[in-house]
N, CA, C and O atoms as CSV, one atom per row, in Angstrom:
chain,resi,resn,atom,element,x,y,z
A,1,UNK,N,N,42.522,26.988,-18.232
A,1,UNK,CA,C,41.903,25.904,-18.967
A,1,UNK,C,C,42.222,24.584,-18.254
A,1,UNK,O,O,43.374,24.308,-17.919
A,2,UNK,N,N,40.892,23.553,-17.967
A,2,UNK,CA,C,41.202,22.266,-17.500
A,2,UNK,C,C,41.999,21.446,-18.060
A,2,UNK,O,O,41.578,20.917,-19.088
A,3,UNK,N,N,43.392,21.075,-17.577
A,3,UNK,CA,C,43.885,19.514,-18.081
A,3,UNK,C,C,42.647,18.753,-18.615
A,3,UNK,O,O,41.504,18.579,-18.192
A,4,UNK,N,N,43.619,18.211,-20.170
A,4,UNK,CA,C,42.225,17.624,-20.866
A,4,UNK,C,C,42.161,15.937,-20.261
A,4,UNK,O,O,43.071,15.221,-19.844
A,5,UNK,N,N,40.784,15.693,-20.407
A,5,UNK,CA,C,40.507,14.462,-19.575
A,5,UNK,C,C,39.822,14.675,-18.210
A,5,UNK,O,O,38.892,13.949,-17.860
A,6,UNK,N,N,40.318,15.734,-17.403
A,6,UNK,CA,C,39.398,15.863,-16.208
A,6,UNK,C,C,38.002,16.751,-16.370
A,6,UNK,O,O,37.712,17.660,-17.147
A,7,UNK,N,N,37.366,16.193,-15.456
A,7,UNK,CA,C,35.480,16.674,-15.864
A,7,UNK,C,C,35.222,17.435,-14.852
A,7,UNK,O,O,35.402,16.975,-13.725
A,8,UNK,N,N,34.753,18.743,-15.019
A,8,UNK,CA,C,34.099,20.052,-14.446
A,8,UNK,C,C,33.173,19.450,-13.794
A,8,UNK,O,O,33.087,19.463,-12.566
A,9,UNK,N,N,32.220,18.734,-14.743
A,9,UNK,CA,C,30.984,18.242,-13.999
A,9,UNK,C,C,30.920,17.493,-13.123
A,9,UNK,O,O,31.949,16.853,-12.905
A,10,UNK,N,N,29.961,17.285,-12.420
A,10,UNK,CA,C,29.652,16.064,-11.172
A,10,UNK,C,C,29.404,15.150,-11.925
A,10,UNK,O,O,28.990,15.372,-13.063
A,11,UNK,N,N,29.619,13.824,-11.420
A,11,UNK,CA,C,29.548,12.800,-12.163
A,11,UNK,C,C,27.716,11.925,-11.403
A,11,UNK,O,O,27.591,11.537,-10.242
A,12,UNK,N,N,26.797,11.868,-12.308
A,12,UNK,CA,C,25.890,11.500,-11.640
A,12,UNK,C,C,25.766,9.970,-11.378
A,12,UNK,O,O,26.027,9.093,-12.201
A,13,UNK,N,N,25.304,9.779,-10.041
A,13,UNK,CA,C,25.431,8.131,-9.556
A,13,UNK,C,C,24.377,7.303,-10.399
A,13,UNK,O,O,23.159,7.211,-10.249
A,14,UNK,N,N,25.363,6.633,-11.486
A,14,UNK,CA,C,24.548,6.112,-12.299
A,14,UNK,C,C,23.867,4.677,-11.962
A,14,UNK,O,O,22.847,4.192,-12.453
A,15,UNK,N,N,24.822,4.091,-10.878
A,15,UNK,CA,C,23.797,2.810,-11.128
A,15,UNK,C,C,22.128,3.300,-9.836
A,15,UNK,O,O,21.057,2.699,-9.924
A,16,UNK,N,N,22.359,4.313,-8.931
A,16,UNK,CA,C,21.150,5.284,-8.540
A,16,UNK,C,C,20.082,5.384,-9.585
A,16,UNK,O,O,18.982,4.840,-9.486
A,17,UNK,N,N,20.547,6.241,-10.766
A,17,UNK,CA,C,19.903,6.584,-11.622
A,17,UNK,C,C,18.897,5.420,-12.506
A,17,UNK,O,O,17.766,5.585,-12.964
A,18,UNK,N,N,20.009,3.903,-12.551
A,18,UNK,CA,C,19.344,3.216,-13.130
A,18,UNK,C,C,18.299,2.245,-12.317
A,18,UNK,O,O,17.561,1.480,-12.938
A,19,UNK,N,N,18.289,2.323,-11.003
A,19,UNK,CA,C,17.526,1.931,-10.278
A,19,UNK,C,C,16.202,2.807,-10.248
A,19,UNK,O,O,15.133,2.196,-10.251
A,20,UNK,N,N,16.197,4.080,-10.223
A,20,UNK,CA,C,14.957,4.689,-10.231
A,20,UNK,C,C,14.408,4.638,-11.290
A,20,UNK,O,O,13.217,4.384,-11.113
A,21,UNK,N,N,14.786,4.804,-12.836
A,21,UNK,CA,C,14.107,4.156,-13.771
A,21,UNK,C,C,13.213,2.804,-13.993
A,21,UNK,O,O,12.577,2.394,-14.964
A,22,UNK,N,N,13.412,2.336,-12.811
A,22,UNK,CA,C,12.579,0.741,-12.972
A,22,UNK,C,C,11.387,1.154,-12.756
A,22,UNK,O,O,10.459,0.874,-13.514
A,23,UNK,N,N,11.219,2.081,-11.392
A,23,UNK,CA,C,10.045,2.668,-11.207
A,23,UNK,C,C,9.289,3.430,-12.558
A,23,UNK,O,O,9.631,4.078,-13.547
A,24,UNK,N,N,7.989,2.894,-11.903
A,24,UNK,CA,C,6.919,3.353,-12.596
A,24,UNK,C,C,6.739,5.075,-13.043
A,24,UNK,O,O,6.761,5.853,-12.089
A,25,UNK,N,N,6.655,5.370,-13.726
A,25,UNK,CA,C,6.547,7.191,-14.485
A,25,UNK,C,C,7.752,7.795,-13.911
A,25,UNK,O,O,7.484,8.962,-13.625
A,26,UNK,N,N,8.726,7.560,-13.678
A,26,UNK,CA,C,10.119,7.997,-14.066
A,26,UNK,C,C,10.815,7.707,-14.795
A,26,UNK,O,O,11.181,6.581,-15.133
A,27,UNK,N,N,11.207,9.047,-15.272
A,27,UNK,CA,C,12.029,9.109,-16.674
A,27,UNK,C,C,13.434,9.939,-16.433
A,27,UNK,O,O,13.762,10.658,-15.489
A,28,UNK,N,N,14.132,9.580,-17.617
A,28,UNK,CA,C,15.219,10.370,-17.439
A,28,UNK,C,C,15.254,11.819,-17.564
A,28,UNK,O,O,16.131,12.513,-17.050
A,29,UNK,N,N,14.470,12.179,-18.125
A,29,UNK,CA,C,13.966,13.887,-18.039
A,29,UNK,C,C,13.718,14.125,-16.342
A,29,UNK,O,O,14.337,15.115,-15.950
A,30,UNK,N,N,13.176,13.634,-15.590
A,30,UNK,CA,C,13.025,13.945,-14.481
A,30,UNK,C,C,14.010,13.604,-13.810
A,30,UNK,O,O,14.494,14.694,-13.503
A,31,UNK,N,N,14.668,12.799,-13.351
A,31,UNK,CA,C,16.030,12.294,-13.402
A,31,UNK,C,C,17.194,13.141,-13.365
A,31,UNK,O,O,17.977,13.215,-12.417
A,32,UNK,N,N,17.273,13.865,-14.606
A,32,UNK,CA,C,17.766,15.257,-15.343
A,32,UNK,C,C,17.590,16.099,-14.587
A,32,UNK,O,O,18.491,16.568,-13.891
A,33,UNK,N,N,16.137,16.553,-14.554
A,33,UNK,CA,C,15.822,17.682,-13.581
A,33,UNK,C,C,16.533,17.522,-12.282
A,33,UNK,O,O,17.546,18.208,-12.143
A,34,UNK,N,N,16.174,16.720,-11.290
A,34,UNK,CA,C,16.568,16.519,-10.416
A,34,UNK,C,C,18.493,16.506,-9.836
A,34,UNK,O,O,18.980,16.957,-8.800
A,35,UNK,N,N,19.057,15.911,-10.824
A,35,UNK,CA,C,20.128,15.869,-10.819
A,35,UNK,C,C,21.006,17.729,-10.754
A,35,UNK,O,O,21.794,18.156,-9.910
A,36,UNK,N,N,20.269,18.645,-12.378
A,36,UNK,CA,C,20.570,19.821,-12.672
A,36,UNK,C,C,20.381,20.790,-11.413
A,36,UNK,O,O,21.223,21.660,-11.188
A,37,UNK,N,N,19.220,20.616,-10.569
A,37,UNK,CA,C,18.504,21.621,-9.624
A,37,UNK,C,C,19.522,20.971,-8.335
A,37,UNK,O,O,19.216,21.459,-7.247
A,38,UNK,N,N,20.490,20.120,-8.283
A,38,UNK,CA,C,21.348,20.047,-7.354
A,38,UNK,C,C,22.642,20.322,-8.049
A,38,UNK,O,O,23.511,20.274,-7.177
A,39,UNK,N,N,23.004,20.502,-8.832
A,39,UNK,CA,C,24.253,20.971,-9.680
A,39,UNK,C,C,23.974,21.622,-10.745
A,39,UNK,O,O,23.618,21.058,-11.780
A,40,UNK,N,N,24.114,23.007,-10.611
A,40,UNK,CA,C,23.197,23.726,-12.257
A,40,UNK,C,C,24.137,23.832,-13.385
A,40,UNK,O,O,23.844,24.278,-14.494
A,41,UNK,N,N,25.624,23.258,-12.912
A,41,UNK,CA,C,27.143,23.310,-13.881
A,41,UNK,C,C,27.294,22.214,-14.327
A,41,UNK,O,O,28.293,21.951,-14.996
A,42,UNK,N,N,26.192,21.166,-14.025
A,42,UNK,CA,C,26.062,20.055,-14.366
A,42,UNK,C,C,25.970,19.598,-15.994
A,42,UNK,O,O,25.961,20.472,-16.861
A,43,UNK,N,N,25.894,18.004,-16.379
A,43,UNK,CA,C,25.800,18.193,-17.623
A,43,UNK,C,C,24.542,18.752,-18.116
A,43,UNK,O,O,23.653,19.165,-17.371
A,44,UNK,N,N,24.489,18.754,-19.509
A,44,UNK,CA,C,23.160,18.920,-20.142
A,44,UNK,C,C,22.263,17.730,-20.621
A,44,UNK,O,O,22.547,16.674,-21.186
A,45,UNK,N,N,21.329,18.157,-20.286
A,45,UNK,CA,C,20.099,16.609,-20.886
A,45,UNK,C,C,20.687,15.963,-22.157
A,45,UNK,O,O,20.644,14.751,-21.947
A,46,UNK,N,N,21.240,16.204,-23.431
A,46,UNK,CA,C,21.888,15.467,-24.225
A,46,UNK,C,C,22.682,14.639,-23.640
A,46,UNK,O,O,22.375,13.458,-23.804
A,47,UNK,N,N,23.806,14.892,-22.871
A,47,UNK,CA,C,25.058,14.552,-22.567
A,47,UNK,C,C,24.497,13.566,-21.667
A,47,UNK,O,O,24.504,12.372,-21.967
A,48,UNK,N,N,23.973,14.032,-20.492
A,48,UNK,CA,C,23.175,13.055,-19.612
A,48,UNK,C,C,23.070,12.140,-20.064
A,48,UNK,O,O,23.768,11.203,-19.674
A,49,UNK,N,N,21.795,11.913,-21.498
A,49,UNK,CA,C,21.705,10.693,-21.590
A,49,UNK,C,C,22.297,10.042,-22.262
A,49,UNK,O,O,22.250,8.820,-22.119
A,50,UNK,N,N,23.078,10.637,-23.251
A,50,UNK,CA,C,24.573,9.603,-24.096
A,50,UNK,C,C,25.406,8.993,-22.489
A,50,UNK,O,O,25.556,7.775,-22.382
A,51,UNK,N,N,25.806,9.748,-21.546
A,51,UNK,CA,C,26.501,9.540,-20.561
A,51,UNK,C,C,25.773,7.917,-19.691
A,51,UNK,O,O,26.513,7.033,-19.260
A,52,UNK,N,N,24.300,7.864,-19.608
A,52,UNK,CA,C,23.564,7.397,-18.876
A,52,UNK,C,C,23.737,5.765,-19.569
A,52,UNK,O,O,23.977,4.702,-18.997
A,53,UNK,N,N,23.498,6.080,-21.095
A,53,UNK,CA,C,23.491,4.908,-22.402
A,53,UNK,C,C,24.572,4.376,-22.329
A,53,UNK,O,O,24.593,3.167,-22.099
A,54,UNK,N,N,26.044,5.237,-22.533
A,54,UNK,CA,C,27.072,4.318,-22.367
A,54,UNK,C,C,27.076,3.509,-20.762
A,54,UNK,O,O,27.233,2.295,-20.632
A,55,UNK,N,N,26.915,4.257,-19.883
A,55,UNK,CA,C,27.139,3.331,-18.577
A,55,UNK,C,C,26.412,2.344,-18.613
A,55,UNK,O,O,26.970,1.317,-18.228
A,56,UNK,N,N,24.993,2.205,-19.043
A,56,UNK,CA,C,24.116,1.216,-18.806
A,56,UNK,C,C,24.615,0.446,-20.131
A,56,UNK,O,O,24.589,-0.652,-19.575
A,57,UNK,N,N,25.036,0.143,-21.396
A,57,UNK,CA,C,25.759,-0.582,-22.103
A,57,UNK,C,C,27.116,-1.870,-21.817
A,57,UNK,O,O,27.465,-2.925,-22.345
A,58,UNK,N,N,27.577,-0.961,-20.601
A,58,UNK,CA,C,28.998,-1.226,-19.813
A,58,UNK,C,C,28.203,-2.456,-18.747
A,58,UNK,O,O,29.080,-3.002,-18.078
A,59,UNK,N,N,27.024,-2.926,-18.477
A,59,UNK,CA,C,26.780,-3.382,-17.505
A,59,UNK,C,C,26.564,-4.949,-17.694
A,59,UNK,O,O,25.382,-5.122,-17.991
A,60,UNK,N,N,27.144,-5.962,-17.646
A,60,UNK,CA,C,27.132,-7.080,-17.750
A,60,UNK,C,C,25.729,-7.926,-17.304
A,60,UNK,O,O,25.124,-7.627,-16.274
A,61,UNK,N,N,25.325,-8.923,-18.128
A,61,UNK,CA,C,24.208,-9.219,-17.828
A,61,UNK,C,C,23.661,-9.860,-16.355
A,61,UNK,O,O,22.505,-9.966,-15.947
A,62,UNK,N,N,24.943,-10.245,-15.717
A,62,UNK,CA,C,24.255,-10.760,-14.225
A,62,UNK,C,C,24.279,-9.126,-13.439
A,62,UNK,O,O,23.832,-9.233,-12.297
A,63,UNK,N,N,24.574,-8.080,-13.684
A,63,UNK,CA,C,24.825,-6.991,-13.421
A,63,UNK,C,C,23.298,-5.988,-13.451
A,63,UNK,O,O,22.974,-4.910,-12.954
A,64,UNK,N,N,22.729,-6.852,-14.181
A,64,UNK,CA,C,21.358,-5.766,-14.767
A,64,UNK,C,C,20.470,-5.867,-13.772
A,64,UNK,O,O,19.915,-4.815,-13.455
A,65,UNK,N,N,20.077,-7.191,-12.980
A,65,UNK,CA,C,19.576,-7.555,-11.815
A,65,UNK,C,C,19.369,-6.366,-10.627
A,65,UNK,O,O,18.465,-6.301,-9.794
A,66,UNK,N,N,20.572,-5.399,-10.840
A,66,UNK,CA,C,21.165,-4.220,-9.661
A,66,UNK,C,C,20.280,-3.924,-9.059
A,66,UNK,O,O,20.591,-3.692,-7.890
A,67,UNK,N,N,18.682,-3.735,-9.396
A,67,UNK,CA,C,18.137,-3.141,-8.220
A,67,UNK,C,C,17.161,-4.493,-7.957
A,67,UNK,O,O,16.724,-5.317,-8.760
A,68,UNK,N,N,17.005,-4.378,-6.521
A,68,UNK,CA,C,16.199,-5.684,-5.861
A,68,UNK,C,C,15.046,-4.417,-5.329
A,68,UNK,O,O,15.290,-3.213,-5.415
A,69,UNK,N,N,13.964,-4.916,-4.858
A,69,UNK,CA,C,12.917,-4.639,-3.972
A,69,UNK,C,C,13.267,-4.845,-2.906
A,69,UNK,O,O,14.111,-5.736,-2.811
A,70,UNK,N,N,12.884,-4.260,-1.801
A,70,UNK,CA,C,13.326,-4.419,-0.240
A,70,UNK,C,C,12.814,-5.670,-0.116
A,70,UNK,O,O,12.095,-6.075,-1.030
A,71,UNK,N,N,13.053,-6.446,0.920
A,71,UNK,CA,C,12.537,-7.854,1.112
A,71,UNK,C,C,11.184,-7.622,2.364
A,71,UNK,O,O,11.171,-7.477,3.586
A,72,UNK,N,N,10.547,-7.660,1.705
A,72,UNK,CA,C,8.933,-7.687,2.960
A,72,UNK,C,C,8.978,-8.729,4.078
A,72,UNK,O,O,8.974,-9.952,3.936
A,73,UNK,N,N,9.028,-7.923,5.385
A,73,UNK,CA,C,9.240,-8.524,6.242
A,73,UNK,C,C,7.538,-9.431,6.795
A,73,UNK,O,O,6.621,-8.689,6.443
A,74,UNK,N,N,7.159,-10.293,7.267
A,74,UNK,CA,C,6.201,-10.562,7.456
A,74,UNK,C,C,5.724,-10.109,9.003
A,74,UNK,O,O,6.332,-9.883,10.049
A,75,UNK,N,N,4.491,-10.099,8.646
A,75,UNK,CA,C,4.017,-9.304,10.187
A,75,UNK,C,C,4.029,-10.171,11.026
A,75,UNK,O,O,3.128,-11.006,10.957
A,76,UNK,N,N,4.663,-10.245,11.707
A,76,UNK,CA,C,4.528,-11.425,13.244
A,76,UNK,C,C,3.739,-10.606,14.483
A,76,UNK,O,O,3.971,-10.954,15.641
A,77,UNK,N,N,2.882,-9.604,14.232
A,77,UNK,CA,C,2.499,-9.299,15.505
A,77,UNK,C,C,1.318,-9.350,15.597
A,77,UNK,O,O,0.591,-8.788,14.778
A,78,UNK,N,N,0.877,-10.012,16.582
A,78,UNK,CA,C,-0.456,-10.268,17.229
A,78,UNK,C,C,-1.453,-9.276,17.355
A,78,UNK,O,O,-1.261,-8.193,17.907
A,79,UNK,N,N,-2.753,-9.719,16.735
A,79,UNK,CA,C,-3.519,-8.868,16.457
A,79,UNK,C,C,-4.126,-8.085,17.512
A,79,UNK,O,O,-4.679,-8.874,18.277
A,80,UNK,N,N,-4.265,-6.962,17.876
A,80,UNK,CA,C,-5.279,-6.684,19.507
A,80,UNK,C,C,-6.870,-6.332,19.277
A,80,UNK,O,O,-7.211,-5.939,18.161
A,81,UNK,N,N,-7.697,-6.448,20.162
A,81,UNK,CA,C,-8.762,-6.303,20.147
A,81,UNK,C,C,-9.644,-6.917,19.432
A,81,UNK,O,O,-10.820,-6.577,19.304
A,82,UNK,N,N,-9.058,-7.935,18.891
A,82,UNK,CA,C,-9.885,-9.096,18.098
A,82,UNK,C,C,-10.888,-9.962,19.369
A,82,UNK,O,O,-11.355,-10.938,18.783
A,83,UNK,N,N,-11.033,-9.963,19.810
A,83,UNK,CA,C,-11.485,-10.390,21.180
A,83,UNK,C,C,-11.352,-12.096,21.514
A,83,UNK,O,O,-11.951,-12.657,22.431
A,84,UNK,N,N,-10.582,-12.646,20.707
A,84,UNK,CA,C,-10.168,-14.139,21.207
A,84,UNK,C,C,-9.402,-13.991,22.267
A,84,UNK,O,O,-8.834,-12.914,22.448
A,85,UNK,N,N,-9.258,-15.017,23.130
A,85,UNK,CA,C,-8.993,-15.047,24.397
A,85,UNK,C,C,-7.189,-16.039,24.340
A,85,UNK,O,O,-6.582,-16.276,25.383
């Protein structure tokens, strides 16, 4: 039997998790899936998301910001075959 307090399970990378939720038609059910089909001893979808709720509760408001968009680089390259000289 495990010393109580230590966790069997993998611990899933939650602020990961809460970044892909920003995206559009992802959910934590899929999320879930994804997580389970790489650890099948993993938690269960309940636990998941009590687990998911408290972490994202824990997150201070300049903290919520966490995921940025990549920064778009601008195209600096010269067009070819435009035929200006």
């Amino acid at each position: 039997m495990p010393a109580q307090g230590h966790r069997r399970q993998v611990e899933p990378d939650w602020p990961t998790i809460h970044c892909e939720l920003k995206r559009k038609h992802v959910t934590l059910s899929i999320l879930w899936d994804e997580y389970i089909a790489r650890d099948p001893e993993g938690y269960r979808y309940s636990r998941f998301c009590e687990l998911y709720r408290i972490w994202e509760a824990k997150l201070s408001v300049t903290m919520r910001g966490l995921c940025r968009a990549p920064s778009r680089q601008p195209n600096l390259r010269r067009p070819t075959g435009s035929g200006f000289a």
